[in-house]
TORKOL-4160 file (C-alpha; in steps of 0.2 Angstrom, whole numbers, padded with zeros to 4 digits, m for minus):
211
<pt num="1" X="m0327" Y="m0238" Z="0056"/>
<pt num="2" X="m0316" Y="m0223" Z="0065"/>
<pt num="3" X="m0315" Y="m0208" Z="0050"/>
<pt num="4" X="m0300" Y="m0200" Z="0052"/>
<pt num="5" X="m0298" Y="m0183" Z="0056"/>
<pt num="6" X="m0288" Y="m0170" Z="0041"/>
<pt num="7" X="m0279" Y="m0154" Z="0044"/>
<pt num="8" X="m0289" Y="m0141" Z="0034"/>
<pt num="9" X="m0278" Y="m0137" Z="0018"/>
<pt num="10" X="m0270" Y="m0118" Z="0020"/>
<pt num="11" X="m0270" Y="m0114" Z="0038"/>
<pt num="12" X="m0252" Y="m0106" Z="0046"/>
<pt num="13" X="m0242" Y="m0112" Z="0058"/>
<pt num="14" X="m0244" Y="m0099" Z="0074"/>
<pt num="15" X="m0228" Y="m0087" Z="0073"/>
<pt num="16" X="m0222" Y="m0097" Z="0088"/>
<pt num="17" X="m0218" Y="m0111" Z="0078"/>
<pt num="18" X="m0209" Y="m0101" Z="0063"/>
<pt num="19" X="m0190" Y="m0102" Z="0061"/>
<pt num="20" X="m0183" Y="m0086" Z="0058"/>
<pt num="21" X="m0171" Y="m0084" Z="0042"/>
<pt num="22" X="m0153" Y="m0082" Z="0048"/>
<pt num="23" X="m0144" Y="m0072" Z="0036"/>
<pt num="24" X="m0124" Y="m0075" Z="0035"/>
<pt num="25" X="m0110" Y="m0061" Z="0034"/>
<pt num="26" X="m0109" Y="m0055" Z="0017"/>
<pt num="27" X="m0091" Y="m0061" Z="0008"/>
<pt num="28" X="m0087" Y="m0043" Z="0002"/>
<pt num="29" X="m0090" Y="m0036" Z="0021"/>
<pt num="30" X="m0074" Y="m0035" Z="0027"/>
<pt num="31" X="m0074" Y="m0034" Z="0048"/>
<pt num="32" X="m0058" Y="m0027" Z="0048"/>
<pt num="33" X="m0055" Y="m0011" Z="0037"/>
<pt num="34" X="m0042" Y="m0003" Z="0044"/>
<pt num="35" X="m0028" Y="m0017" Z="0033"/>
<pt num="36" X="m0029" Y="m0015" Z="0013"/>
<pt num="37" X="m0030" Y="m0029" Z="0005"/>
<pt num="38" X="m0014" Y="m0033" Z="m0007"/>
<pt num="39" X="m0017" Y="m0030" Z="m0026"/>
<pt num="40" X="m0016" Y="m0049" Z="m0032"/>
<pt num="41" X="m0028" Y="m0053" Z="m0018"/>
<pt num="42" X="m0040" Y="m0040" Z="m0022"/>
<pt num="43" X="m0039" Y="m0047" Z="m0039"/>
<pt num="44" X="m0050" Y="m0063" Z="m0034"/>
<pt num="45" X="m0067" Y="m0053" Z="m0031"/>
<pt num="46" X="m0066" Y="m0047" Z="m0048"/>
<pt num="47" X="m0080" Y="m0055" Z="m0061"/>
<pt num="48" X="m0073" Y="m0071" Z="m0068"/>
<pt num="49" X="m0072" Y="m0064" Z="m0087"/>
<pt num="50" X="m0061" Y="m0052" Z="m0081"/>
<pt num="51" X="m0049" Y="m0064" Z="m0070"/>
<pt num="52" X="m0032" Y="m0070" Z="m0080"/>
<pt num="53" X="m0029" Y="m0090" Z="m0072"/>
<pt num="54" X="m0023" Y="m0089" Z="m0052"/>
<pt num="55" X="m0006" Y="m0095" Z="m0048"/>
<pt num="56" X="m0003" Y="m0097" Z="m0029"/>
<pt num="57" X="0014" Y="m0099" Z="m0028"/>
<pt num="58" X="0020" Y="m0108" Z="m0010"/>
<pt num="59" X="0036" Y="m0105" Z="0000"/>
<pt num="60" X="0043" Y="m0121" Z="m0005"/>
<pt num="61" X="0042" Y="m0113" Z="m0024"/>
<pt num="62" X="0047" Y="m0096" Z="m0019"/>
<pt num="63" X="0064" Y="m0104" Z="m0012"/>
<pt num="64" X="0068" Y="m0115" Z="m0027"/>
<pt num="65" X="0066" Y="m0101" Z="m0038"/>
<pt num="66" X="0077" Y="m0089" Z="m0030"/>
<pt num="67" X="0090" Y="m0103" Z="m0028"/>
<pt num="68" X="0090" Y="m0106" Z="m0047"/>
<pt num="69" X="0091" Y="m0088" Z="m0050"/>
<pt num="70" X="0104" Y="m0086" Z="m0037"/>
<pt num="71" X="0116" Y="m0100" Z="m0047"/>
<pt num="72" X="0112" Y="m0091" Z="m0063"/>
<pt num="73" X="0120" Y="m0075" Z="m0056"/>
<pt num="74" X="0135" Y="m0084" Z="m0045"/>
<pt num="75" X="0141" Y="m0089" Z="m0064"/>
<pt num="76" X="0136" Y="m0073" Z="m0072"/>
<pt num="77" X="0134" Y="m0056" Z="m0067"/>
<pt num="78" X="0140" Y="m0059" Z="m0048"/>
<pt num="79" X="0133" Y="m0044" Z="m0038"/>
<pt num="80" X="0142" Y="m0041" Z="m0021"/>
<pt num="81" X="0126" Y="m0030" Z="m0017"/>
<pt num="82" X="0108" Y="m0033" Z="m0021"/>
<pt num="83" X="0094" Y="m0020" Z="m0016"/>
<pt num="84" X="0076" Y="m0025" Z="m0017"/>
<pt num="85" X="0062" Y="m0014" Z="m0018"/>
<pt num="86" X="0048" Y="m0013" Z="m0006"/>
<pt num="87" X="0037" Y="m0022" Z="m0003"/>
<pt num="88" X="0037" Y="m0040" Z="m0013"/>
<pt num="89" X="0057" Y="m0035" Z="m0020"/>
<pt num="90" X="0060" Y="m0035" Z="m0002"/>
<pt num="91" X="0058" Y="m0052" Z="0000"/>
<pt num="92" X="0067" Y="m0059" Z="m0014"/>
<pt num="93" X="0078" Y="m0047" Z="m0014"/>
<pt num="94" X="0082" Y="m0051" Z="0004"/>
<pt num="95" X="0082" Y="m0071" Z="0001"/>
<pt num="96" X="0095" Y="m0067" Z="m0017"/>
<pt num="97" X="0106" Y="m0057" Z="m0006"/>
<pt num="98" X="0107" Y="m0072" Z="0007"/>
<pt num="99" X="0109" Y="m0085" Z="m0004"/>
<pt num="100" X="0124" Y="m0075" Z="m0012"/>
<pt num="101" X="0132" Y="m0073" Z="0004"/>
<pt num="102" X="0132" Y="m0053" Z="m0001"/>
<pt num="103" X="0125" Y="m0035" Z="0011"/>
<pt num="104" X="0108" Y="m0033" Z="0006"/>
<pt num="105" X="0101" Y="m0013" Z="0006"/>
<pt num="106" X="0079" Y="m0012" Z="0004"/>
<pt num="107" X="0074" Y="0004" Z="m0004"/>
<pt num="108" X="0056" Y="0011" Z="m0007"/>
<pt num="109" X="0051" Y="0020" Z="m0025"/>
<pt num="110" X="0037" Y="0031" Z="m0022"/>
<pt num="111" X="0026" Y="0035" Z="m0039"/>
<pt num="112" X="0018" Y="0053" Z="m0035"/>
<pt num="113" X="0003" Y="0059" Z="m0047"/>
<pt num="114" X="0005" Y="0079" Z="m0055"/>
<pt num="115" X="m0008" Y="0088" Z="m0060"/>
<pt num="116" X="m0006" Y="0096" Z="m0076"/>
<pt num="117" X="m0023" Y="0106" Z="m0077"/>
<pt num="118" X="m0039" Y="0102" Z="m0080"/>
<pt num="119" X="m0038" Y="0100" Z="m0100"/>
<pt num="120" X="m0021" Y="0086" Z="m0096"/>
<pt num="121" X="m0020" Y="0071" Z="m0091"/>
<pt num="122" X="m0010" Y="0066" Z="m0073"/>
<pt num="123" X="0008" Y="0061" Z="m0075"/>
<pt num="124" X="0014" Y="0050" Z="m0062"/>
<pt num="125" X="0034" Y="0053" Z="m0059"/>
<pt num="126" X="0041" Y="0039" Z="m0048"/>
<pt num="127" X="0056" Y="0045" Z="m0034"/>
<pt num="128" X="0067" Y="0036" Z="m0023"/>
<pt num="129" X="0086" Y="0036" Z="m0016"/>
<pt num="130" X="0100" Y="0023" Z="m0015"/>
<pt num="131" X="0110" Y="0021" Z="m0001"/>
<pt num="132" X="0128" Y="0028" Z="m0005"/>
<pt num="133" X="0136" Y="0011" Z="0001"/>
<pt num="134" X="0133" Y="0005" Z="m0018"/>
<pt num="135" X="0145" Y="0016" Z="m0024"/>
<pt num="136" X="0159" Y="0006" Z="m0033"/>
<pt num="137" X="0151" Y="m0009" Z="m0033"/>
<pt num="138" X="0142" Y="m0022" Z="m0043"/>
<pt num="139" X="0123" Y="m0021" Z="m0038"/>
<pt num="140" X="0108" Y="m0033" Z="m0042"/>
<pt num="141" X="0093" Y="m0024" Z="m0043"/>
<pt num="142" X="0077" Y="m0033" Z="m0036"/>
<pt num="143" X="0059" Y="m0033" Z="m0038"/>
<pt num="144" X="0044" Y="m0045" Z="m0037"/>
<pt num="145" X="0034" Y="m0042" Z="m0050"/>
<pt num="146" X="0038" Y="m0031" Z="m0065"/>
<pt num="147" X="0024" Y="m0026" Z="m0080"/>
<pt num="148" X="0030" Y="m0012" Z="m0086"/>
<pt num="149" X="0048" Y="m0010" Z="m0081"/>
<pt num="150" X="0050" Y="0008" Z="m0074"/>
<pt num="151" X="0051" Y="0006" Z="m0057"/>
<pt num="152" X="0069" Y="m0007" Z="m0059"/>
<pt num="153" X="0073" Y="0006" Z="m0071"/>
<pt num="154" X="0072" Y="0021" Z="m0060"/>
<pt num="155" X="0081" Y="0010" Z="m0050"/>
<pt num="156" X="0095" Y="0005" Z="m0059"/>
<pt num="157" X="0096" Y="0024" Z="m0065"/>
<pt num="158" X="0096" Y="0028" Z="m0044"/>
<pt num="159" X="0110" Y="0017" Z="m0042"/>
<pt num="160" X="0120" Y="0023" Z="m0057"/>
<pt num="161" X="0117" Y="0042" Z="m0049"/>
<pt num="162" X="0127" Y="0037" Z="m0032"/>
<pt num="163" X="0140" Y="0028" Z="m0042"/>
<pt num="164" X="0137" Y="0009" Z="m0043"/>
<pt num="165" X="0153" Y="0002" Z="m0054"/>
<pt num="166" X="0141" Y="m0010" Z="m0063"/>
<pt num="167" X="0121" Y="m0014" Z="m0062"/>
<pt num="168" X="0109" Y="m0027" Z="m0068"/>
<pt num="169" X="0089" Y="m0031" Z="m0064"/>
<pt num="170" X="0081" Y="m0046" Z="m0058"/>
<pt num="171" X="0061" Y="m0052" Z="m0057"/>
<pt num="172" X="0055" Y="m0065" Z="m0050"/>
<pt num="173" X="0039" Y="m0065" Z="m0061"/>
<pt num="174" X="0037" Y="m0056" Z="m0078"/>
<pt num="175" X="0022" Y="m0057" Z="m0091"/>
<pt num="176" X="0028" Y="m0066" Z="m0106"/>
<pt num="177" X="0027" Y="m0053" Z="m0119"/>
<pt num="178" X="0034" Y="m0037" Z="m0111"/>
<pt num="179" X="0046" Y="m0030" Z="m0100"/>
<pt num="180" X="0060" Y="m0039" Z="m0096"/>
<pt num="181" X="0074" Y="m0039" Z="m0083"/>
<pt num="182" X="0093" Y="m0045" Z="m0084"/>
<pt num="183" X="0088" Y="m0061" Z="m0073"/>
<pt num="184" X="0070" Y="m0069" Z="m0074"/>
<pt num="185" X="0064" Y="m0082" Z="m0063"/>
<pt num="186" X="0046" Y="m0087" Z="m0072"/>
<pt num="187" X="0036" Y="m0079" Z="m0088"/>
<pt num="188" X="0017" Y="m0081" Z="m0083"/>
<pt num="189" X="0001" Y="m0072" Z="m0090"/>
<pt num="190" X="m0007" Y="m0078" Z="m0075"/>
<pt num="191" X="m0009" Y="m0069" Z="m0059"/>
<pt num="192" X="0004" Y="m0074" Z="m0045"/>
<pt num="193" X="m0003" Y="m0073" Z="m0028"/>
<pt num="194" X="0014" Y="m0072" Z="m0017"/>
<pt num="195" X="0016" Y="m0081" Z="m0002"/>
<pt num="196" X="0019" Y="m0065" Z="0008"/>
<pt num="197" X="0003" Y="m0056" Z="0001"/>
<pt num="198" X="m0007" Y="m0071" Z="0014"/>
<pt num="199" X="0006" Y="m0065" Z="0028"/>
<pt num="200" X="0003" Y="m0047" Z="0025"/>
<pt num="201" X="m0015" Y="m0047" Z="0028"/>
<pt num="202" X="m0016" Y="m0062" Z="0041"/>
<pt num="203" X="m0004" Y="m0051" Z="0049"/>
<pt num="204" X="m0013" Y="m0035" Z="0049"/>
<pt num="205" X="m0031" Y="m0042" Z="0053"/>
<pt num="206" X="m0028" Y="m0056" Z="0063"/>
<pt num="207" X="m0012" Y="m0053" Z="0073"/>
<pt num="208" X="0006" Y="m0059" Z="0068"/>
<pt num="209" X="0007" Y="m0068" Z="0053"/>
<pt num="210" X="0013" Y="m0089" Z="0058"/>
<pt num="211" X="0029" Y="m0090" Z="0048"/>
């Protein structure tokens, strides 16, 4: 009877015969740098206690909500202007005017930082300007997202300065216990990832964003 021959126990495979470990891209490495990566987005990589509930809110939704919020002010406050404030207020702002039929003006508030000494803390003071157009008419001001309220508010004071006969403020997405604008599309404690936001940095990293 034929014994049958056993591999001794412990002996290693010749190096030929390893397979070498490929290690993948790490998620955090962005290959890209030179785009910054939008605020809500940015939000994700956070640890999960930290995260409020993700809202992705789609094109299709963005639309319906500016129409209901554009119906609302075709029976109340009737704006023959609207200015939206760059970036997100552009959009909407842009997408109010149009459904309205009514000129549209996009605006950029800046918040610059003061340094008051070593012993105080920074004060932020945010600046801007309005286009002189408004003057004598009844403006819509416009933003995306509003927490705490100051930038529409330095708006709306912007718009009073150059003489707009009458102004109100319009959201399109407010946290349920806090500020809150003249018109508001949706009241959410969650964060709202905007359509654009995905544009922006498809855009900047990867050429022009499919629309």
């Amino acid at each position: 009877m034929r014994k049958r021959r056993v591999a001794p126990r412990g002996r290693k495979a010749p190096k030929s015969a390893k397979v070498e470990r490929i290690e993948s891209i790490p998620e955090d490495v962005v290959l890209a740098p030179q785009a910054e990566v939008p605020r809500a987005l940015a939000a994700l990589d956070r640890p999960r206690r930290f995260q409020s509930a993700v809202k992705e809110m789609s094109w299709a939704e963005f639309d319906r909500l500016v129409q209901s919020m554009a119906l609302r002010l075709k029976r109340g406050f009737k704006p023959d202007a609207v200015v939206g404030v760059a970036h997100g207020g552009v959009f909407v702002g842009g997408a109010i005017a149009s459904a309205l039929g009514v000129e549209f003006f996009p605006v950029r508030i800046s918040r610059r930082s003061r340094d008051r000494g070593a012993n105080q803390v920074k004060k932020s003071k945010l600046n801007g300007e309005m286009p002189k157009e408004l003057k004598g008419r009844r403006v819509l001001v416009v933003d995306d997202v509003a927490s705490s309220g100051d930038t529409l508010e330095l708006a709306k004071a912007l718009a009073e300065k150059v003489g707009a006969k009458a102004i109100e403020t319009a959201c399109l997405v407010c946290k349920e216990e806090g500020y809150r604008p003249d018109y508001l599309a949706l009241a959410t404690e969650d964060l709202v990832v905007f359509p654009w936001d995905y544009d922006l940095i498809e855009d900047a990293r990867f050429g022009p964003a499919r629309r």
